[in-house]
C-alpha positions as CSV (number, residue, x, y, z in Angstrom):
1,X,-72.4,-190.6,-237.3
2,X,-70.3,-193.4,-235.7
3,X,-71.5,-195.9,-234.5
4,X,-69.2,-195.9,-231.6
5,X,-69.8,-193.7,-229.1
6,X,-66.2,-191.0,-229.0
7,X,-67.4,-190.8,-224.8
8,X,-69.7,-192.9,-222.9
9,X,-70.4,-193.5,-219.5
10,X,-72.6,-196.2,-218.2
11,X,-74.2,-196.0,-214.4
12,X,-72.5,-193.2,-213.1
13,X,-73.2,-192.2,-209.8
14,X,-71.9,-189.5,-207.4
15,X,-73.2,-187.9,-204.2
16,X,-72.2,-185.0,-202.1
17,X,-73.4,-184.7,-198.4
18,X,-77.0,-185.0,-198.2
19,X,-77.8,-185.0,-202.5
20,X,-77.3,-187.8,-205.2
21,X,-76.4,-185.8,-207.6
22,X,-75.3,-188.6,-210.3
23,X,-77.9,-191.4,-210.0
24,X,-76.8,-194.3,-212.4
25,X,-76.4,-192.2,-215.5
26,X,-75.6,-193.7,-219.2
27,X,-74.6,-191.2,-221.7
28,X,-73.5,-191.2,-225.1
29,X,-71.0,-188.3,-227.1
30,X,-70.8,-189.3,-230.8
31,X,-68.1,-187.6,-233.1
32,X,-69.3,-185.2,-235.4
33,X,-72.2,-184.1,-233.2
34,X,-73.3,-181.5,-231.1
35,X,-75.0,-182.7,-228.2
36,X,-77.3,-180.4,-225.9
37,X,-77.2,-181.8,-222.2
38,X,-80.9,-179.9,-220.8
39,X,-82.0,-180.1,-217.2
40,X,-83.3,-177.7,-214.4
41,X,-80.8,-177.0,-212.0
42,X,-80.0,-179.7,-209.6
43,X,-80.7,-181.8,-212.2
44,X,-77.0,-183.0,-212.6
45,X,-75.8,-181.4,-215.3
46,X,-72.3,-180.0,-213.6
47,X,-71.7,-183.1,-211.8
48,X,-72.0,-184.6,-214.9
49,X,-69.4,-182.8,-216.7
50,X,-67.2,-182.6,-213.3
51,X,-66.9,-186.3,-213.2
52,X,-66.2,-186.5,-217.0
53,X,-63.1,-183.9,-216.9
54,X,-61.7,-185.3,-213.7
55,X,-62.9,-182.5,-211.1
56,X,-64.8,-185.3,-209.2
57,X,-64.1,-189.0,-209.0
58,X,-67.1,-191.2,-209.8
59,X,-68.3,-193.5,-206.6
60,X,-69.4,-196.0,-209.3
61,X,-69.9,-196.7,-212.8
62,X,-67.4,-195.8,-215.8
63,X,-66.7,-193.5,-218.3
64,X,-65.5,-194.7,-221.5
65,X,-63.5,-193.1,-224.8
66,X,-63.5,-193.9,-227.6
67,X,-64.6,-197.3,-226.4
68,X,-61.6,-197.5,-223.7
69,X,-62.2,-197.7,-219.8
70,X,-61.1,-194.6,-218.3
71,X,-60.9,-192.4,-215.1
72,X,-59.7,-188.8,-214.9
73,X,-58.0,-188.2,-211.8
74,X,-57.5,-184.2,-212.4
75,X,-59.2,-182.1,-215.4
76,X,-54.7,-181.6,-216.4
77,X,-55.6,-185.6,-217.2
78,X,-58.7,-185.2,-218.8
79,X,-56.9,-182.1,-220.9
80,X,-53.9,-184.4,-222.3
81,X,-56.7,-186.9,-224.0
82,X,-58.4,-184.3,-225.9
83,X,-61.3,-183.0,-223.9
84,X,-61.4,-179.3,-223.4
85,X,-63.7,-177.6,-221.3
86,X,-65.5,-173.7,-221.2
87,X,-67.4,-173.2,-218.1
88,X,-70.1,-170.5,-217.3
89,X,-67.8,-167.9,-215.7
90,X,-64.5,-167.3,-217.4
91,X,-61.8,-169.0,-215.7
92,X,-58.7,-166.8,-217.3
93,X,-55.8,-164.3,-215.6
94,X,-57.4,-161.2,-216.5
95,X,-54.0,-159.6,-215.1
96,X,-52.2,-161.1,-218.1
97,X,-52.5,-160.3,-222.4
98,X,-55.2,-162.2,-224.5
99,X,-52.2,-163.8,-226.0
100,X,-51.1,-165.2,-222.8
101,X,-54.5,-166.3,-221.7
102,X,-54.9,-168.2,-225.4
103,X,-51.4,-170.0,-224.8
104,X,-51.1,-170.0,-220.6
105,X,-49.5,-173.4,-220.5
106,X,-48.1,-174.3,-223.9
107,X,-46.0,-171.1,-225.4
108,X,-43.9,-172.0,-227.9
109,X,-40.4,-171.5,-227.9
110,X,-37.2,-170.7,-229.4
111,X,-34.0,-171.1,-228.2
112,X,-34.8,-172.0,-224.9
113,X,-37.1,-168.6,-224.4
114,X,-40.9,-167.8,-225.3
115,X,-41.2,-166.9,-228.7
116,X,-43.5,-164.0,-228.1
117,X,-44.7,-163.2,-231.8
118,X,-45.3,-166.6,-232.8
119,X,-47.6,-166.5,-229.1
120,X,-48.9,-162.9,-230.7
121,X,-49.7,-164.1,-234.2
122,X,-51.0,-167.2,-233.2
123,X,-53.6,-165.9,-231.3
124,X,-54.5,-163.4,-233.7
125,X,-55.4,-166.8,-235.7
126,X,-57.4,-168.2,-233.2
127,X,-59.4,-164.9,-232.5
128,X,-59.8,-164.4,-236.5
129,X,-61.6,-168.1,-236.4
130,X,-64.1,-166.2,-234.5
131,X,-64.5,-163.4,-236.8
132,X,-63.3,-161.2,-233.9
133,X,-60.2,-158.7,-233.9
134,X,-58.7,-158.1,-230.7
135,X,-55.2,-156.5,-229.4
136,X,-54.0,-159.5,-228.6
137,X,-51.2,-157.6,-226.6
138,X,-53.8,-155.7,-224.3
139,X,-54.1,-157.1,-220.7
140,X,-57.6,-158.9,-220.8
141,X,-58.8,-156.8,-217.9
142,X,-59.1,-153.8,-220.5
143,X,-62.3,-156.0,-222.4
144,X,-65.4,-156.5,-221.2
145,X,-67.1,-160.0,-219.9
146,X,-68.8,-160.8,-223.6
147,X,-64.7,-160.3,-224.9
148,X,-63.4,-162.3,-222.0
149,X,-65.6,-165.1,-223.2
150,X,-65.1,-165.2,-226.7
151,X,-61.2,-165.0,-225.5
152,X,-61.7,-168.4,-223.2
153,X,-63.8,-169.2,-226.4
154,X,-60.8,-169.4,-228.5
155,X,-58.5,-170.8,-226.1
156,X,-60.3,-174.0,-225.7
157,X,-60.8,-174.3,-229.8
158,X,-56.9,-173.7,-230.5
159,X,-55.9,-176.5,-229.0
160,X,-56.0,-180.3,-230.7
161,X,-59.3,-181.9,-228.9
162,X,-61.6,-184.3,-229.8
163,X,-64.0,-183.9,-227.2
164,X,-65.2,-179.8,-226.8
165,X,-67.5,-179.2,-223.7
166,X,-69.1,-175.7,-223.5
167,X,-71.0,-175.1,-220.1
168,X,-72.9,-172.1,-220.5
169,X,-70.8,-170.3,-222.7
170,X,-72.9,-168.0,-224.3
171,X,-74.5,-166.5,-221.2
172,X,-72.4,-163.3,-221.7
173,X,-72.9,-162.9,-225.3
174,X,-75.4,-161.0,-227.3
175,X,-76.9,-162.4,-230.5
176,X,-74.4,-161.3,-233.2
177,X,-71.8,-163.4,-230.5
178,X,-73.9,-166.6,-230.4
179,X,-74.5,-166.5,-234.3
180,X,-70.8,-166.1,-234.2
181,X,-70.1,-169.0,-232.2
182,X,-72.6,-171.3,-233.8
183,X,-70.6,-170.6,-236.5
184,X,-67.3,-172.1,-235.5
185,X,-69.3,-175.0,-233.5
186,X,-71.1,-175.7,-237.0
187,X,-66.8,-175.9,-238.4
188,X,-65.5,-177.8,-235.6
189,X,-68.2,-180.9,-235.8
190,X,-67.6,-180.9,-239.6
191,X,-64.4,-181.3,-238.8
192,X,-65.3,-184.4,-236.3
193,X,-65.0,-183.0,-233.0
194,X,-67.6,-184.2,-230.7
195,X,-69.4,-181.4,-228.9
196,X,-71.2,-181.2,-225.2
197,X,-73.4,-177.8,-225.3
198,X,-75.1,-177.3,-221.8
199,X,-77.6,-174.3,-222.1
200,X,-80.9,-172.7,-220.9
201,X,-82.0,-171.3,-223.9
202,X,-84.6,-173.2,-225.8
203,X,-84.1,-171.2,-228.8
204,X,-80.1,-172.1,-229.2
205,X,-80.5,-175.8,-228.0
206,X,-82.6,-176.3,-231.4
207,X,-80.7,-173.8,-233.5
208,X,-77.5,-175.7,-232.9
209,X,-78.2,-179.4,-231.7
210,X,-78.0,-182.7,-233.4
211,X,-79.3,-184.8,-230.4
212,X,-80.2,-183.5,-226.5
213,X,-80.2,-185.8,-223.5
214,X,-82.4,-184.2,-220.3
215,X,-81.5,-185.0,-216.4
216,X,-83.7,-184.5,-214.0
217,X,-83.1,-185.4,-210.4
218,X,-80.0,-186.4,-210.9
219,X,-80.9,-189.1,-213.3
220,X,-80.9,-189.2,-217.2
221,X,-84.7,-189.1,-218.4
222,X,-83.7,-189.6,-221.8
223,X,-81.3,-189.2,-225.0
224,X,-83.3,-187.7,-228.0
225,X,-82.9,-186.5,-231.5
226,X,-83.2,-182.6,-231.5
227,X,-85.4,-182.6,-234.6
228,X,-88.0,-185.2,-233.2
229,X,-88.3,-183.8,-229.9
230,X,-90.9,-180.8,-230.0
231,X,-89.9,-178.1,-227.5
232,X,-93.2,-178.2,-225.5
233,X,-92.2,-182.2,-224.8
234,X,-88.8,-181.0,-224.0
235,X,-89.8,-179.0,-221.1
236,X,-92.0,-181.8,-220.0
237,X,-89.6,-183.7,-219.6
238,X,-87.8,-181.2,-217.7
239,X,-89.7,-180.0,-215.1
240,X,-91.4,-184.0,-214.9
241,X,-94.7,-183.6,-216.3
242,X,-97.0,-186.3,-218.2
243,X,-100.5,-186.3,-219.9
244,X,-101.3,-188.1,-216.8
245,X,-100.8,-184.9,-214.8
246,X,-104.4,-182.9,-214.9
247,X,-102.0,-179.6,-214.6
248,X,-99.7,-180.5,-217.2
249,X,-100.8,-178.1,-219.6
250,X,-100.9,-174.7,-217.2
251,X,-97.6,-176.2,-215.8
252,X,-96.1,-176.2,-219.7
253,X,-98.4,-172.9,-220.7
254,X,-95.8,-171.0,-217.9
255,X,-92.9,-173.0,-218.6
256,X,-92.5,-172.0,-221.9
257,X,-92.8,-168.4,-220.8
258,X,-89.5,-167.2,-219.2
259,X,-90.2,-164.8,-216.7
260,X,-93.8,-164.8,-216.0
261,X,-94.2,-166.8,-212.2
262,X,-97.5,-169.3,-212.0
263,X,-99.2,-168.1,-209.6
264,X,-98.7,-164.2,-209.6
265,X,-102.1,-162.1,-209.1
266,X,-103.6,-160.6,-212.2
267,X,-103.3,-157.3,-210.8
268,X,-99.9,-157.3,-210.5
269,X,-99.4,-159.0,-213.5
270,X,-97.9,-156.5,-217.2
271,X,-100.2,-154.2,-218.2
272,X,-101.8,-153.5,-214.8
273,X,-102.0,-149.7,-214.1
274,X,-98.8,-149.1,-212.7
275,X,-98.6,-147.1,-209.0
276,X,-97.7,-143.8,-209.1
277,X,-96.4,-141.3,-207.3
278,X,-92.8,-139.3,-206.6
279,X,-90.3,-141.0,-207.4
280,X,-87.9,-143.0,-204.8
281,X,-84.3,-142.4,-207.0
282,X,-84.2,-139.7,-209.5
283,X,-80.8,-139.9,-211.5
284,X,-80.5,-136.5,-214.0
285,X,-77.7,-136.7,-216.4
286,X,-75.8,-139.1,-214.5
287,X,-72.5,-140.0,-217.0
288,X,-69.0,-141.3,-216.6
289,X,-66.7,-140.4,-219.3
290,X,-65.5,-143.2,-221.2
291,X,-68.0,-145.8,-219.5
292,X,-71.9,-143.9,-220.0
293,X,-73.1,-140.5,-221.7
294,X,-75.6,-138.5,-219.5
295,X,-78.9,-140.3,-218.5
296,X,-82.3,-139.6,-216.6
297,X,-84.0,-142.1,-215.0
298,X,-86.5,-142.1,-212.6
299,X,-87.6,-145.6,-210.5
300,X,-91.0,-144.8,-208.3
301,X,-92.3,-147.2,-205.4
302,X,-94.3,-150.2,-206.4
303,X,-92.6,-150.1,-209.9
304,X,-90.3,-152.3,-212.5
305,X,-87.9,-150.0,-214.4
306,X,-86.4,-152.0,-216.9
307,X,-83.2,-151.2,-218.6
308,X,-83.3,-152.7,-222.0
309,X,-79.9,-152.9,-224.8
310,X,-77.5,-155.2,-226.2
311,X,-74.3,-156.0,-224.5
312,X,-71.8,-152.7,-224.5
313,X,-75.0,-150.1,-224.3
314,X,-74.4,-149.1,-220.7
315,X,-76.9,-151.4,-219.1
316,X,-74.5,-153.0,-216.0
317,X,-72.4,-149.5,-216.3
318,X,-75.8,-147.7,-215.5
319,X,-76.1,-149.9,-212.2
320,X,-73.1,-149.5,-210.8
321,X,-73.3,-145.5,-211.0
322,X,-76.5,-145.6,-209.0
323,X,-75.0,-148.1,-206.5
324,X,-72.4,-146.4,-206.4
325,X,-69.7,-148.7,-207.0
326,X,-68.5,-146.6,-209.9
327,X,-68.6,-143.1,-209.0
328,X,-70.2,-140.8,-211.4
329,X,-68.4,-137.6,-213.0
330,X,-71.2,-135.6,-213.7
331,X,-75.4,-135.5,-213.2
332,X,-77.0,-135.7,-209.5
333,X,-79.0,-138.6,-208.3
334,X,-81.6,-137.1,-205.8
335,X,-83.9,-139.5,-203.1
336,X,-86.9,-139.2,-202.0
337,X,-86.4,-135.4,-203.5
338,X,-82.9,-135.0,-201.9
339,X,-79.6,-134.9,-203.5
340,X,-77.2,-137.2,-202.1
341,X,-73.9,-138.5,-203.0
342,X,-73.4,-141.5,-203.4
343,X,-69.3,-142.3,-203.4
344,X,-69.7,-146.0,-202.5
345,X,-72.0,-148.7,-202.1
346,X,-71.7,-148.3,-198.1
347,X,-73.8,-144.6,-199.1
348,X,-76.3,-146.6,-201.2
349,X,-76.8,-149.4,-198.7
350,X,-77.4,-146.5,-196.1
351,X,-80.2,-144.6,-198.3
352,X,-81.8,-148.0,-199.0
353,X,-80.7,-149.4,-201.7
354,X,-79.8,-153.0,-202.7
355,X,-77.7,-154.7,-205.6
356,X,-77.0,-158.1,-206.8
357,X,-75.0,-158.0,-209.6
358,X,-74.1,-159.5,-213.3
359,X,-71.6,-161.6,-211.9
360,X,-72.8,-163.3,-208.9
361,X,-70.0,-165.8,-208.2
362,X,-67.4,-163.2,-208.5
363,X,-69.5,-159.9,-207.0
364,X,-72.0,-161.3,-205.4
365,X,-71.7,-164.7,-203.1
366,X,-68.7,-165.8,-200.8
367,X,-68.3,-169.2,-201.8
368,X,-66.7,-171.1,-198.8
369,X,-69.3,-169.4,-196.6
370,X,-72.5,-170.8,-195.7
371,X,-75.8,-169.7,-196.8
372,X,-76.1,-168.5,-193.0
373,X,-73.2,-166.0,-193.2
374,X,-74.3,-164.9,-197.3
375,X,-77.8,-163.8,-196.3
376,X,-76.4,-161.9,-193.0
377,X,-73.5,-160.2,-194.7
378,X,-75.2,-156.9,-196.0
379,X,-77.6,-156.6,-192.7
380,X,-74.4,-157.0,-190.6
381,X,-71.9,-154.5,-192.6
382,X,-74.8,-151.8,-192.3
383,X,-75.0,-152.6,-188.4
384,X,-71.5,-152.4,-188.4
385,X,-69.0,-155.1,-186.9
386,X,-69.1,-153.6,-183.4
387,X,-72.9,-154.4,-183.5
388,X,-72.6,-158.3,-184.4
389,X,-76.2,-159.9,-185.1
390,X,-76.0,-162.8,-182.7
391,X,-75.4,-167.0,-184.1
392,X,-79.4,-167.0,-183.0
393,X,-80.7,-164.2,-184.9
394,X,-78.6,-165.2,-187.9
395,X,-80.0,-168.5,-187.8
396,X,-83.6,-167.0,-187.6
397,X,-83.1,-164.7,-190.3
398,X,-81.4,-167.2,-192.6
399,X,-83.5,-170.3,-192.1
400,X,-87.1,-167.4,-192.6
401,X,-85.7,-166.6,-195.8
402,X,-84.7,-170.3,-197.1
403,X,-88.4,-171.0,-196.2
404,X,-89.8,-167.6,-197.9
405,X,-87.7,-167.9,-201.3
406,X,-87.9,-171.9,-201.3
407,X,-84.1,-172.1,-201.5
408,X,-82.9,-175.9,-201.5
409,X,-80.6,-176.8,-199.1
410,X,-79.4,-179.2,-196.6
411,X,-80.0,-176.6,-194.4
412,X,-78.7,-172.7,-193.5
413,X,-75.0,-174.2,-192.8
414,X,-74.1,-175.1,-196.2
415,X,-71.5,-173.4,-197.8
416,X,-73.0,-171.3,-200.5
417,X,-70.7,-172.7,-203.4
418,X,-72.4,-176.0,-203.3
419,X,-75.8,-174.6,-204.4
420,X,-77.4,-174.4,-207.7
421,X,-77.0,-171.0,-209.7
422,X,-80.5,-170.4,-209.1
423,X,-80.6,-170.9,-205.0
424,X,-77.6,-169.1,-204.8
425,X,-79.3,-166.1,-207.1
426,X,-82.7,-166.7,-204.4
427,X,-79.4,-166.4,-201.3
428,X,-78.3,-162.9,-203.0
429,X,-81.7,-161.9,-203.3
430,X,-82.3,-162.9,-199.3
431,X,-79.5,-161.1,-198.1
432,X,-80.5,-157.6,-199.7
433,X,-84.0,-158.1,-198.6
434,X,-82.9,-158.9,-195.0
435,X,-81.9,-155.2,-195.4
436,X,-85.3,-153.8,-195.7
437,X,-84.5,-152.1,-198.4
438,X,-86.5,-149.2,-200.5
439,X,-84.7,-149.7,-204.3
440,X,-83.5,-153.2,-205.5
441,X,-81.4,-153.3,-208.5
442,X,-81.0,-156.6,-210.3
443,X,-78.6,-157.2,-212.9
444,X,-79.1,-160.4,-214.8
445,X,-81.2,-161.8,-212.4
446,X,-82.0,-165.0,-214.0
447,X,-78.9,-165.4,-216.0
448,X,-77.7,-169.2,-216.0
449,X,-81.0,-170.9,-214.0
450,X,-83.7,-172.9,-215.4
451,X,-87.0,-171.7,-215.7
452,X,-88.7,-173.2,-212.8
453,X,-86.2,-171.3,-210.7
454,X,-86.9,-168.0,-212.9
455,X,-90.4,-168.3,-212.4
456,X,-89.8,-168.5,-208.6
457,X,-87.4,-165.8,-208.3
458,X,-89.6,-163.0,-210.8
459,X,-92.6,-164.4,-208.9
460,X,-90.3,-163.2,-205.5
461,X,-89.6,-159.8,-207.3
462,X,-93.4,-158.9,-208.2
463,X,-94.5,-159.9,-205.3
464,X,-92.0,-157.3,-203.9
465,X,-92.9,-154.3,-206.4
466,X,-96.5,-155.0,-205.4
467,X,-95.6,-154.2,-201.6
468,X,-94.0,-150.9,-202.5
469,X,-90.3,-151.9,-203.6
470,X,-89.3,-150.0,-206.8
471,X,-87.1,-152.1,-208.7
472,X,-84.5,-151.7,-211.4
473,X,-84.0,-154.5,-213.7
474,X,-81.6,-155.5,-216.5
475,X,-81.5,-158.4,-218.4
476,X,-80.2,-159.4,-222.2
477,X,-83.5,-161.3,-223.0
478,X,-85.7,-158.8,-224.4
479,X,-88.7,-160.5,-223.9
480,X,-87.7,-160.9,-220.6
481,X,-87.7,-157.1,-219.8
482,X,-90.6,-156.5,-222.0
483,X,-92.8,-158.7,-219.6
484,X,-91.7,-158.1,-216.2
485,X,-91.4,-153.8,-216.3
486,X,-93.9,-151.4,-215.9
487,X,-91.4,-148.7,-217.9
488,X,-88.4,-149.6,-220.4
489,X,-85.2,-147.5,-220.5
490,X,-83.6,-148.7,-223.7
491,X,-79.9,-147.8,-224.3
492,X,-78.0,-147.6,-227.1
493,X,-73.8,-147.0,-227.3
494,X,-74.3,-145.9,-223.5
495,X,-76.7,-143.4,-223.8
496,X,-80.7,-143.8,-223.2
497,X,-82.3,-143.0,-226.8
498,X,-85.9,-143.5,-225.2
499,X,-88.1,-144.5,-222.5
500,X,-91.7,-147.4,-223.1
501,X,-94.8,-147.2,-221.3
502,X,-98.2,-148.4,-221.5
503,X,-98.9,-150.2,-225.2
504,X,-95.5,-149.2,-226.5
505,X,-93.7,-151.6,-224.1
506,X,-93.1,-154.5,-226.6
507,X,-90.2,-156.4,-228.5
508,X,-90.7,-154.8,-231.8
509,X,-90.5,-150.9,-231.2
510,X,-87.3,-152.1,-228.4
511,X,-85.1,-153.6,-231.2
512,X,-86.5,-151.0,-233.0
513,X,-84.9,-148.7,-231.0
514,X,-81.9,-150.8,-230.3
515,X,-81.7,-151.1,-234.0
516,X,-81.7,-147.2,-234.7
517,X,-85.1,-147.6,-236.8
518,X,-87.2,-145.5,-233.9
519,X,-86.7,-142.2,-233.0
């Protein structure tokens, strides 16, 4: 490693109305390296990579490469000297070809016009670095979120940098992906190219990292090598623990448990007798050619459905049937014993049913709006917009619900988009309980937050179950499903292949399943 830092920044500061969100921070990217930035969010972890690829200015310190004083005044700047960046939602034209998405920008040319199958072949070369064949010709629209993100993937690695920042980029991909992807990181730092990895996942932070620096409260707490820091210390550091602190150990006893909330009544906790009863949505062989083969499921009051499979097996597809959103071409779904159809989400909304989605900065919140006008926006399209809810009510409902979920904010006039992922996930979840609603479906949930704020938000959703709500919920963390349901769909090339209860909920017999190794 070299002993010159290849990026640096020392006291870097930035606030936004009301937050420091940059509080004197020094930081250190070596060559060669791959460096895990870990932090809760809020912690500073976006800022921090903002200000380093010229998306904000800093209000004081400096950031330095390779030991030169400089200051990005647009990421196009930060781009030209070597530092490419992958955020946590795909930012590519899904209108145009994987081609043009690898090359938007910099197609080469001949004769004064784009050379099309050197763009075409090229591509194909930067896709076959990631062990992955695609049509490169096919509009990237046609390919799913996991494909979009290995495309943006490849993008960012065909081009010359020196500095590779990856915020949350394997959130969309299942295991095989992220083994994939370790992969080409593991070739790029041999090759010398300093790496910034920001994640949530314990397990990939050690798998891939040569040295992690934690932020907490907008301040760095510390720079450590990966394979002297144990990960129980690691999420001490975190969420701000010390031996001193005579709850340390049941604080770090739940924080190393993903989904399970501190604080949640043993009766509702997994393995309690679940309730019983008819169920609220029946679905029988509910299908969509081309998208999901014919499925029953059942979700009862006071119960956690899980749906349980890897990336492709029909999970969000399932979902979107049942909300609606996709219409189905075959199967019935009945409620509370009737049959209904259900032809858009305005039907679901109407027989009580509530969805926030996979994606929730493209489906699910309204950026420029505040957290006001987010929470309201599902009660007051159900009212309908010649029955307004009045400025009063709005601000009743939304100011109830930042004190219920523990959502930080200025306060209930703050635009959404300058919120954390997780209290902008605790603002979807507001708006669709403002609806009163009988079924909650939650895609992904806790996708993209830190743990405290999973804790909170599960700790929300049992709290729910146990007042009667049933609850469908999908997440790509197995372990994660295992401990919050009550039953386990698990799908497999989009169709259902079997259904856990009781003991046989558990990690093995699901990839079991998953596998093919269970019948």
């Amino acid at each position: 490693m070299s002993p010159t830092p290849l990026l640096e920044t020392v006291g870097l500061t930035r606030t936004f109305p009301g937050v420091r969100a940059l509080d004197g921070v020094d930081f250190r990217l070596f060559p060669g390296e791959v460096h895990t930035l870990m932090g809760q969010n809020g912690a500073g972890k976006s800022t921090l990579i903002n200000v380093l690829t010229g998306v904000h200015e800093p209000e004081a310190g400096e950031i330095r490469l390779a030991g030169q004083p400089v200051r990005f005044a647009t990421p196009q700047e930060a781009e030209a000297a070597g530092i490419q960046t992958l955020y946590q939602e795909v930012n590519l034209c899904p209108n145009l070809s994987v081609a043009e998405n690898i090359f938007a920008g910099r197609q080469p040319r001949k004769r004064g016009l784009i050379d099309w199958k050197t763009i075409h072949r090229r591509a194909a070369e930067a896709l076959a670095g990631l062990n992955l064949s695609l049509d490169v010709t096919q509009s990237l629209d046609t390919y799913p979120i996991a494909m979009q993100q290995m495309v943006a993937i490849a993008r960012a690695v065909s081009v010359d940098a020196r500095i590779l920042i990856l915020d949350e980029p394997t959130s969309s991909l299942d295991e095989g992906e992220v083994t994939r992807l370790f992969d080409v990181l593991r070739k790029l730092k041999a090759s010398g190219i300093a790496i910034l990895f920001v994640t949530h996942f314990l397990e990939q932070t050690y798998a891939i990292s040569d040295r992690i620096t934690v932020m907490r409260n907008g301040e760095r707490e510390g720079e450590y090598l990966a394979a002297e820091l144990p990960v129980q210390t690691l999420v001490a550091k975190m969420v701000g623990v010390n031996d001193a602190d005579e709850h340390a150990d049941e604080r770090l006893a739940h924080a190393s448990k993903p989904t399970r909330a501190p604080g949640v009544d043993e009766a509702n906790a997994i393995g309690a007798p679940a309730q019983t009863g008819e169920p609220y949505l029946a679905a029988q062989g509910i299908a969509r050619r081309g998208v999901l083969n014919a499925l029953d499921l059942e979700v009862r009051p006071g119960q956690i459905l899980g749906l349980a499979g890897l990336l492709g097996s029909g999970r969000t597809e399932t979902a979107r049937l049942l909300f609606g959103a996709d219409r189905a071409d075959a199967g019935a779904v009945r409620i509370n014993g009737e049959t209904v159809k259900l032809a858009s989400p305005r039907d679901a909304v109407r027989h009580g049913m509530a969805y926030c989605p996979e994606d929730r900065k493209k489906e699910g919140i309204v950026a420029e709006l505040s957290i006001r006008e987010n929470i309201v926006l599902a009660l007051q399209a159900r009212r309908g917009w010649w029955r307004m809810i009045g400025r009063a009510r709005q601000r009743e409902l939304a100011n109830a619900y930042i004190a219920q979920l523990g959502i930080k904010a200025r306060d209930a006039e703050q635009p959404i988009g300058l919120l954390s992922g997780g209290n902008q996930q605790k603002v979807l979840l507001a708006r669709w309980l403002a609806t009163e609603p009988r079924l909650l479906i939650l895609d992904e949930p806790t996708r993209g937050i830190d743990v405290a704020a999973k804790f909170e938000i599960m700790d929300r959703v049992r709290a729910l179950c146990a007042k009667g709500l049933g609850i469908l919920f999908i997440s790509s963390e197995i372990s994660e499903v295992v401990r919050v349901s009550d039953r386990i769909a698990v799908l497999r090339d989009r169709r259902k292949v079997a259904e856990l209860s009781g003991e046989a909920r558990s990690e093995h017999e699901v990839y079991g399943l998953i596998a093919g190794d269970r019948k």
